[in-house]
N, C-alpha and C positions, 0 to 999 in steps of 0.2 A: 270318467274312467270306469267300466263294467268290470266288475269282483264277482268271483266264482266260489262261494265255499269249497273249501280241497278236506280239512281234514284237521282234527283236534291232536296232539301228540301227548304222551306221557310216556315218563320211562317207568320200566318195572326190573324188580330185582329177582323177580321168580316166574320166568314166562308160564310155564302150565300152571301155576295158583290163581297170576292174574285173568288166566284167561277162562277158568272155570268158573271165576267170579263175574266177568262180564259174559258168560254161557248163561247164569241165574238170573242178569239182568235179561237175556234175553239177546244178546248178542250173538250172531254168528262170524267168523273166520270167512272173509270175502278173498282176501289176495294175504301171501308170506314174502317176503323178499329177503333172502341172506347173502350176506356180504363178508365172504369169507378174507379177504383182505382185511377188513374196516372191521372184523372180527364181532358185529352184530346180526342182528335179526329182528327184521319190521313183521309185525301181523297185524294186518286189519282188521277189524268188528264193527260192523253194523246191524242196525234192527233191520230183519225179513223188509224186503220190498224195499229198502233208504240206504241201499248201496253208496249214494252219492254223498252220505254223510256219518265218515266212519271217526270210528279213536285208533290211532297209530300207538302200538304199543311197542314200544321200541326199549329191546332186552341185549344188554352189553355182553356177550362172551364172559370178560374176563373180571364182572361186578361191576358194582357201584357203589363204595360205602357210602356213601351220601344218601340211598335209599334203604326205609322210607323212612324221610326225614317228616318234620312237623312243619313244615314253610305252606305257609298259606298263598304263597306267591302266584301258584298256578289260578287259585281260584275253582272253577267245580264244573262239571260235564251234570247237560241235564238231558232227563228222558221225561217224556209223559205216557201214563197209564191210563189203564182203563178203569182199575178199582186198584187205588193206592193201597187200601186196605188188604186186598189178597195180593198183594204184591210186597206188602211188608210182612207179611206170614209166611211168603215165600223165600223169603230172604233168611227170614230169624228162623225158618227150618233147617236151613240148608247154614248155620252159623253165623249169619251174620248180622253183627251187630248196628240197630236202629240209633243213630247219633240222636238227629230229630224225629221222632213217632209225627206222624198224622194225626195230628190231636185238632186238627181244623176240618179233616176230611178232603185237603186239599197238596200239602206240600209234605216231604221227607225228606232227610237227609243218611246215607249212608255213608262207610269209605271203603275203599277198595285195599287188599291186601299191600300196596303202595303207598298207599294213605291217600289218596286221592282221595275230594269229597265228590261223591252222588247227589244231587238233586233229582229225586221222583217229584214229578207235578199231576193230579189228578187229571185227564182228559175233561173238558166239560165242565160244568158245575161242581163244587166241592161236592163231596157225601155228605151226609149227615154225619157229624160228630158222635163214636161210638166208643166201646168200651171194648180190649185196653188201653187204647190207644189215646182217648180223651184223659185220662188221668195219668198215662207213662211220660218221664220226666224224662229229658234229655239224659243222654250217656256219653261223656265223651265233650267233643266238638264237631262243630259242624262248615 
């Protein structure tokens, strides 16, 4: 039986916060879909040129106390970079906080204003192990 990747879903509780956050990762706004009965709103994000492999961020009208909860359930969206390292400096510019630093030159962890976790993976070969990232301790969880 042939399986097609379609698409990762997470809800969010503040559609313009999350989606500024996945704009820093590097995401664009591919398709919106609103559903004025069902009283939501889908927006797609994918990286430039991987249209075919977006995150559904799917924002309730009328809330969700439930978000952002701390449930690990979902498990974590991963991207790969070209330089983890300026892509963590890109982040921590722009507020946001590094769960796990690149302290291998290789892997990150972020979360999304959702709490959703990020996995950054280095493109390639680790980096070489640098500073401050080799000696910055986790913040948080990941």
């Amino acid at each position: 039986m042939p399986l097609t990747y379609l698409h990762t879903m997470v809800r969010v509780k503040d559609l313009e916060t999350s989606m500024a956050f996945y704009r820093l990762l590097g995401l664009q706004e591919t398709r919106r879909y609103e559903n004025e009965q069902g009283r939501f709103t889908l927006v797609f994000m994918a990286p430039p040129g991987q249209e075919e492999a977006p995150v559904e961020l799917t924002w309730n009208w009328d809330g969700d106390d439930g978000l952002p909860s701390d449930s690990r359930h979902f498990g974590h969206l991963a991207y790969g970079v070209d330089d983890i390292y300026a892509a963590c400096q890109h982040l921590m510019d722009n507020g946001v906080t590094i769960s796990r630093p690149p302290r291998d030159g290789r892997m990150a962890f972020v979360r999304s204003p959702d709490n959703i976790s990020i996995e950054l993976l280095q493109n390639g070969d680790p980096l070489p192990p640098a500073e401050p990232w080799a000696s910055m301790e986790n913040t948080g969880h990941w």
